[in-house]
N, C-alpha and C positions, 0 to 999 in steps of 0.2 A: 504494500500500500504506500501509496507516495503521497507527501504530504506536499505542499508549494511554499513560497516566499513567504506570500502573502498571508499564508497559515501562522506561520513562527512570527511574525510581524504583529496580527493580531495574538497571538496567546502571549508574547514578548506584551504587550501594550497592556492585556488585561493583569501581566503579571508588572507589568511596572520596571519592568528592564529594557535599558536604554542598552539597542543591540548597533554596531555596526553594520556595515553589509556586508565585510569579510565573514563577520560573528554568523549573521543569517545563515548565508550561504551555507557555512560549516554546518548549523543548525541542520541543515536542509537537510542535508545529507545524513547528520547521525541520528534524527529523528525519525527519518524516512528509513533508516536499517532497523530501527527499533520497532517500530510498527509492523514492517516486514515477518519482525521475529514472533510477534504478538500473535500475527495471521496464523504463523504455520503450529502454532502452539495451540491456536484454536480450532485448528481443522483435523487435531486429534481426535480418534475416536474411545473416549473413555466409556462406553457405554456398562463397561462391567468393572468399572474401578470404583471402588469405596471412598467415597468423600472424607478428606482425612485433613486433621489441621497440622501434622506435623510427618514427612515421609519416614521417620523413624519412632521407633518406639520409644516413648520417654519414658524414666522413671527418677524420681529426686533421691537426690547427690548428698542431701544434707541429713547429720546425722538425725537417729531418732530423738523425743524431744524425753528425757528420762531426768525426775525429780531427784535431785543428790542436795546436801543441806548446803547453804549457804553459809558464807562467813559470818559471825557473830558479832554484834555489834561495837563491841571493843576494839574485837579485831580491824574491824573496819575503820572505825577514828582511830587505829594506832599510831598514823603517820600524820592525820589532819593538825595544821597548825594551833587551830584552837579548837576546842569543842567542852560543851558547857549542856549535861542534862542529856547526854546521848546525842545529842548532836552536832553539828558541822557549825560553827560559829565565820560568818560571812562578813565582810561591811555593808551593809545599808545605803543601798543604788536610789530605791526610787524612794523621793523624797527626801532627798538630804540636802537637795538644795531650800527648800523651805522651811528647815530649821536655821536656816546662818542667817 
C-alpha cells in the first residue's frame, strides 16, 4: 500500500511537525514499507489460531509472597539519630515557618 506526499504532509500537520521535503520524501518511503508490511500480515490466514495476548507462555519470576517476622522495633530505631517513645524523631517541615 502506498501512501503519497500529501499523506505524510497532512498527518505531519495534524501531528504538528514541521517536516522538510527531504524529511517527506524519506517519510514517503518508510511509511509506504511499513504499511506494505501491515498488508501482508493481514492477509494471513489465522482462521484456527487462538487469540493470545502474549506468543509465549508466561508465568511470574517473582518470588512467592511468604510471612517471616519482621525486625523489632528497637531494632529498627537502633541507628535513627533521634527517637523519643518508639519513634523516629524528624524536624518539623510544615509549618515552621509560622512559628518564627
Amino acid at each position: 500500500m502506498a501512501i503519497s506526499e500529501s499523506d505524510v504532509r497532512h498527518v505531519a500537520l495534524l501531528a504538528r511537525l514541521a517536516l522538510t521535503d527531504e524529511q517527506v520524501r524519506h517519510l514517503t518511503v518508510e511509511l509506504s514499507s511499513i504499511l506494505d508490511h501491515v498488508s501482508e500480515i493481514q492477509s494471513l490466514d489465522l482462521a484456527g489460531v487462538e487469540p493470545t495476548a502474549h506468543p509465549f507462555p508466561m508465568r511470574n519470576v517473582t518470588r512467592p509472597d511468604v510471612v517471616r517476622p519482621g525486625l523489632s522495633r528497637e531494632r529498627a530505631l537502633l541507628n535513627a539519630p533521634e527517637a523519643e517513645d518508639g519513634a523516629f524523631v524528624i524536624p518539623r517541615i510544615v509549618g515552621a515557618e509560622e512559628e518564627a
